[in-house]
N, C-alpha and C positions, 0 to 999 in steps of 0.2 A: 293111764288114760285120764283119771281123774284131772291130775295134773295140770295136764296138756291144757283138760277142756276148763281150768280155772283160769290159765294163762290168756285164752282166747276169751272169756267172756265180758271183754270191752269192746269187742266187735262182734256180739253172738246177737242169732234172731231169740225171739221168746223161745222158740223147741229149744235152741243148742240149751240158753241158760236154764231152763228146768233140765235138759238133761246132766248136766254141769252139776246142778244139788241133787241130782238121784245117783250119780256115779261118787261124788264128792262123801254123800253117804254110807254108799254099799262099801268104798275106802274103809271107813273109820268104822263099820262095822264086823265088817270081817279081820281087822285088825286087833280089834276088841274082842274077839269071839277068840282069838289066839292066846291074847292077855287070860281071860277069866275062863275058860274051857280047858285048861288044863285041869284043875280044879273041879268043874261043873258038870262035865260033857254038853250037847251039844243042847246050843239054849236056840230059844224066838227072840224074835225084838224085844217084847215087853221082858222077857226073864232076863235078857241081857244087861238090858236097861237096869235093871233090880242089881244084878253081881257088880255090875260095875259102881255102883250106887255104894257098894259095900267096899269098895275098895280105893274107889276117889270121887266124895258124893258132889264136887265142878262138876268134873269129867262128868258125868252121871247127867246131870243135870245142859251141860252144853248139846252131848248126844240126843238126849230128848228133844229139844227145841232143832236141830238136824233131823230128823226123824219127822217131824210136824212138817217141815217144810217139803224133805223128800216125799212125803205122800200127799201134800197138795201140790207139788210138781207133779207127779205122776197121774192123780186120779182128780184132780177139780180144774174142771176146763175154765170155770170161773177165773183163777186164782189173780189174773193180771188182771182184770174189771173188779174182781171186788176187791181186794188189797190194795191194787197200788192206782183206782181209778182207772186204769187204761192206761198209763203213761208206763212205755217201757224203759226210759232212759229212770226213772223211781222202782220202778223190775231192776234194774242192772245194777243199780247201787247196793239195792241191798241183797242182791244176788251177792256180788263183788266180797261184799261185807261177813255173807256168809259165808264166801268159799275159805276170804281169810281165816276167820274162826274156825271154822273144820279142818285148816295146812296144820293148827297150832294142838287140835285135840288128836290130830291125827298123829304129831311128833310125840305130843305124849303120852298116846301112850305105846309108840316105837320104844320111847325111855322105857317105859318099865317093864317091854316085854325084852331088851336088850341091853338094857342098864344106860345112863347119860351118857348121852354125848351121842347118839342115834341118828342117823340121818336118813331122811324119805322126801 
């Protein structure tokens, strides 16, 4: 689903594209929660954040900044007035931008929960 809805977000209204980085997210965490719970058992955001941090402090670090933006998708009705002015075609780019970045932390770490050369 995530997918799908990265695919669509050059023709999405404001809802699709914040739903686009909430789904894009729950992706890349649940994926991550596979990675480092075998290990951990079952973590929150933030302790995720942490394991994963310990194991590839990018990755660590790219998830966090996904994380900020999924919860100002979901909870700051603000987000597109005060961020991006109101202009949603400046919403969409950097939606766009983000979803990119979240296909590439999301294949990595596919890698290392199933060794290179992983596809999703």
């Amino acid at each position: 689903m995530a997918q799908a809805l990265r695919e669509s977000a050059d023709s999405s209204s404001e809802q699709e594209l914040r739903n686009a980085l909430s789904r894009s997210y729950y992706s890349i965490y649940h994926a991550a929660r596979v990675w480092v719970e075998r290990e951990q058992g079952s973590l929150s955001h933030g302790k995720l954040q942490h394991a994963v941090q310990e194991k590839d402090p990018k990755v660590a670090e790219d998830i966090k900044a996904l994380y900020r933006l999924r919860e100002d998708a979901d909870y700051n009705a603000e987000m597109l007035s005060r961020d991006y002015g109101g202009d949603i075609e400046r919403f969409r780019l950097a939606v766009i931008e983000a979803l990119n970045k979240a296909r590439i932390v999301y294949r990595q770490i596919l890698d290392e929960i199933y060794g290179q050369g992983a596809k999703g």
